[in-house]
C-alpha positions in Angstrom: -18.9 13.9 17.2 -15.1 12.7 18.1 -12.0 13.6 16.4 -12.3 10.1 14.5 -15.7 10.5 13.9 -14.8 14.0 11.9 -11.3 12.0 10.6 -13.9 8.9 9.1 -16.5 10.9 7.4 -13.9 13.2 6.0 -12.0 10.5 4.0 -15.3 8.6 3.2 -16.0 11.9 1.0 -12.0 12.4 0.1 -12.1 15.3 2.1 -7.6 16.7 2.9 -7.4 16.6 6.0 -4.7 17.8 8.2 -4.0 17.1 11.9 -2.1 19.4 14.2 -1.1 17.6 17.9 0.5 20.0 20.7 3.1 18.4 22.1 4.4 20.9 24.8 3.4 24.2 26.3 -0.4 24.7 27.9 -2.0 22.9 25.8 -0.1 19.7 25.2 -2.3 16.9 24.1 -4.6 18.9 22.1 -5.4 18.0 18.4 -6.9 20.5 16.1 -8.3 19.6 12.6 -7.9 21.6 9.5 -9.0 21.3 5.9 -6.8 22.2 3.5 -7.9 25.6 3.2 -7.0 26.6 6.9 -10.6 26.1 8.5 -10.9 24.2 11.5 -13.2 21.9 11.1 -12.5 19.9 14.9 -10.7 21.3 18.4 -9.3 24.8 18.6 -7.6 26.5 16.2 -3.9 26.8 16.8 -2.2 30.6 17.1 0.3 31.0 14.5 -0.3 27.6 12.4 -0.3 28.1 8.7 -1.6 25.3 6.9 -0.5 23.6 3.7 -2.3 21.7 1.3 0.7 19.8 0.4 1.7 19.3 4.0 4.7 16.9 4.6 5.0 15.4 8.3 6.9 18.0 10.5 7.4 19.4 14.2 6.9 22.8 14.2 8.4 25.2 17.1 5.4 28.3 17.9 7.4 30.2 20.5 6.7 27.8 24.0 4.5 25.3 22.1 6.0 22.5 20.1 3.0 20.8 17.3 3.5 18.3 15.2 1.6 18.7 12.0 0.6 15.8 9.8 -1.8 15.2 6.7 -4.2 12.8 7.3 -4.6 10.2 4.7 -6.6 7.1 4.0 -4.6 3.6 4.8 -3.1 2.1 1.6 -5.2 -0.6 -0.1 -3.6 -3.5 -1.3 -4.8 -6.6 -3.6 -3.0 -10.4 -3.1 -3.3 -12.6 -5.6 -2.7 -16.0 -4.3 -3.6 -17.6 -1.0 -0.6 -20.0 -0.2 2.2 -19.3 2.5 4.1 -17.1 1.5 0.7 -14.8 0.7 -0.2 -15.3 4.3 3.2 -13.4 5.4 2.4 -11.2 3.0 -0.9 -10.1 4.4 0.7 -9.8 7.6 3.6 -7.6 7.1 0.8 -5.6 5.1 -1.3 -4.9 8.1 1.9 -3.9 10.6 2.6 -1.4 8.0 -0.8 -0.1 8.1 -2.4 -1.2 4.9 -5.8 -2.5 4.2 -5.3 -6.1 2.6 -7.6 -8.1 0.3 -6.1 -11.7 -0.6 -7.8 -12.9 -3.7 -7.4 -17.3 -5.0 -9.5 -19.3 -6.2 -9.4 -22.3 -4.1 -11.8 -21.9 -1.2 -9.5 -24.0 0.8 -6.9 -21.7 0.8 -8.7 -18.9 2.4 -9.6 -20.5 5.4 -10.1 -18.4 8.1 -7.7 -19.4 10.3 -4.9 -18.9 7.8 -5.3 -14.9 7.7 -6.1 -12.5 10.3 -9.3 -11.6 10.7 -8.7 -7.5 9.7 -7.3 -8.8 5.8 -10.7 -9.5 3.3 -10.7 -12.5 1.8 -12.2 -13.0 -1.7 -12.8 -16.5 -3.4 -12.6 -15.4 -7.0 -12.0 -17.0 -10.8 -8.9 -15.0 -11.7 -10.6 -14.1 -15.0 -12.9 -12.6 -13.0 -11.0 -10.2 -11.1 -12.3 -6.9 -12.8 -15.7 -7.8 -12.2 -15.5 -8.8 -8.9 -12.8 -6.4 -7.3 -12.6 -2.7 -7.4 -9.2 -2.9 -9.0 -9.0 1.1 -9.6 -9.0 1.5 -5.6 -5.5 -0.9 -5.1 -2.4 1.3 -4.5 -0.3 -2.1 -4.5 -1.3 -5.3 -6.4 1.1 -8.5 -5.7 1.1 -11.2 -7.7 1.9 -14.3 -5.9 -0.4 -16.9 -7.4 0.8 -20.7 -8.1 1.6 -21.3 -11.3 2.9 -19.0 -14.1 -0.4 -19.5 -16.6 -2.3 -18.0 -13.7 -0.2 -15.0 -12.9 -0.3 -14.4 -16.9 -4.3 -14.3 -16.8 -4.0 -11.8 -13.2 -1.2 -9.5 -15.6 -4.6 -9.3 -18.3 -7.1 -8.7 -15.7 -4.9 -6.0 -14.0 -2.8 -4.5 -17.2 -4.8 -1.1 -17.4 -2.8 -0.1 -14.0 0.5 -0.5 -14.9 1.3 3.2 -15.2 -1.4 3.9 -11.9 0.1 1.1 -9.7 2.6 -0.6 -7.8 2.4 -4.1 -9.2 4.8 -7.0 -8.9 4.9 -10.8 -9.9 6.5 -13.3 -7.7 8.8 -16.0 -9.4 12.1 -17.1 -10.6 14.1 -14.9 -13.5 13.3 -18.2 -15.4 10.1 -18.1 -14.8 9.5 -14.5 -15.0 11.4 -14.6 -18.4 8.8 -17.3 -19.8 5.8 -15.9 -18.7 6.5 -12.3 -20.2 7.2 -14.1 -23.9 4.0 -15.4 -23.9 2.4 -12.0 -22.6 4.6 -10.3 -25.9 3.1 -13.1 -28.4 -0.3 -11.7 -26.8 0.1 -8.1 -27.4 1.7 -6.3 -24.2 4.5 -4.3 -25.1 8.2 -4.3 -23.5 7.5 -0.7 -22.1 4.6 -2.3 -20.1 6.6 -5.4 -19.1 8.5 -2.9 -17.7 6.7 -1.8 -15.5 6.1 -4.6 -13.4 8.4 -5.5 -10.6 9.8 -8.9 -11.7 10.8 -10.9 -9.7 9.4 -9.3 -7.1 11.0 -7.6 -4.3 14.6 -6.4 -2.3 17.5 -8.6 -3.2 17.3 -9.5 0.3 19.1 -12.9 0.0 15.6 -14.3 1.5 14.8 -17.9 2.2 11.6 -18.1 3.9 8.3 -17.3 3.7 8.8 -14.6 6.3 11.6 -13.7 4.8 10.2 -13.5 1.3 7.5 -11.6 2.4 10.0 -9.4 4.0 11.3 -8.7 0.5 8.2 -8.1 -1.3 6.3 -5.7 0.9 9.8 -3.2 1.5 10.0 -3.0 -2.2 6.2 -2.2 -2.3 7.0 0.7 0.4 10.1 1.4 -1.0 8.5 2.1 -4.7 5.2 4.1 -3.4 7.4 6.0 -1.4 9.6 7.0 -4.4 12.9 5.3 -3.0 15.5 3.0 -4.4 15.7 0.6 -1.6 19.4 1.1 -1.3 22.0 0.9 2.1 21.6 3.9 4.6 24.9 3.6 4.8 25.8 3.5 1.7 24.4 7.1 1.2 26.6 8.9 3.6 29.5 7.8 1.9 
């Protein structure tokens, strides 16, 4: 069985995982495995490692050899809602990043497959349907970019029980926005829950395009999971 063979089964039974690679010394190239407890579980162990459950990235000097150690996680998963262009972009700047995308609409015509990459899972779905078609538990991100502001109000319903669990953000004017979360007050959700929600979504990027939108949206997405602000670099050295 390969090293990705070990990796695959491991996250299919949410097995930690974490990855050492030498980088220099005699055995540079070599990968070693480890649960979290310490065990190897692929390669050969390496002298000297001491392994975290809560490992964080990091290069680690061992006299001559230089590792870098790394936990091994599963890919992001991330639910569209909506199909049109700026969705598309979207899904794109999803799968750079590394993320698993699923693009939900309604409107078969939308989901053509020459409109998405073939790698991003496309779902044809009644948006009141969502939570009985999707697995909405498994999303880590869910953008809201649908057409019209009645339908991003029935996606909110569908999706409200992750609001404290999940990045989730609604695409639209403050106009918009504003209108659609008075109707969602007149219908029970409360202002803590509004909240929540990253509306209008994304960076204040000053953002034209679709591209450029999209550009918005998914570094807020990363910037939020990752537990940043989404502020200048340069702005913190000061």
């Amino acid at each position: 069985m390969s090293l990705y063979d070990v990796i695959e089964k491991r996250l299919s039974q949410d097995e930690k995982s974490i990855m050492v690679t030498v980088l220099s010394g005699e055995r540079q190239g070599d990968k070693v495995l480890y649960s979290e407890k310490g065990e190897v579980v692929y390669g050969d162990a390496v002298d000297g490692i001491c392994i975290n459950p809560e490992q964080r990235p990091e290069v680690l000097n061992l006299g001559a050899m230089e590792c870098f150690v790394q936990p091994v996680k599963k890919d992001p998963e991330v639910l569209v809602l909506g199909a049109g262009h700026v969705s598309r972009c979207i899904a794109d700047m999803l799968l750079f990043i590394g993320c698993h995308v699923t693009v939900a609409d309604d409107r078969p015509e939308y989901l053509r497959p020459d409109f998405f990459d073939e790698r991003v899972r496309r779902q044809c779905i009644d948006f009141n349907n969502l939570a009985a078609k999707l697995p909405l538990n498994n999303y880590k991100g869910i953008i809201i970019v649908t057409r019209a502001h009645e339908y991003d109000s029935i996606c909110l319903h569908q999706v409200r029980h992750l609001v404290d669990a999940t990045y989730m953000g609604m695409m639209g004017s403050h106009k918009r926005v504003y209108h659609a979360f008075e109707v969602l007050k007149e219908e029970g959700w409360t202002q803590t829950e509004l909240d929540k929600i990253y509306a209008p979504i994304g960076l204040s990027l000053g953002a034209q395009t679709p591209e450029e939108i999209a550009l918005s949206i998914v570094s807020e997405y990363l910037a939020v999971t990752r537990g940043h602000k989404g502020g200048f670099l340069s702005e913190g050295a000061k």
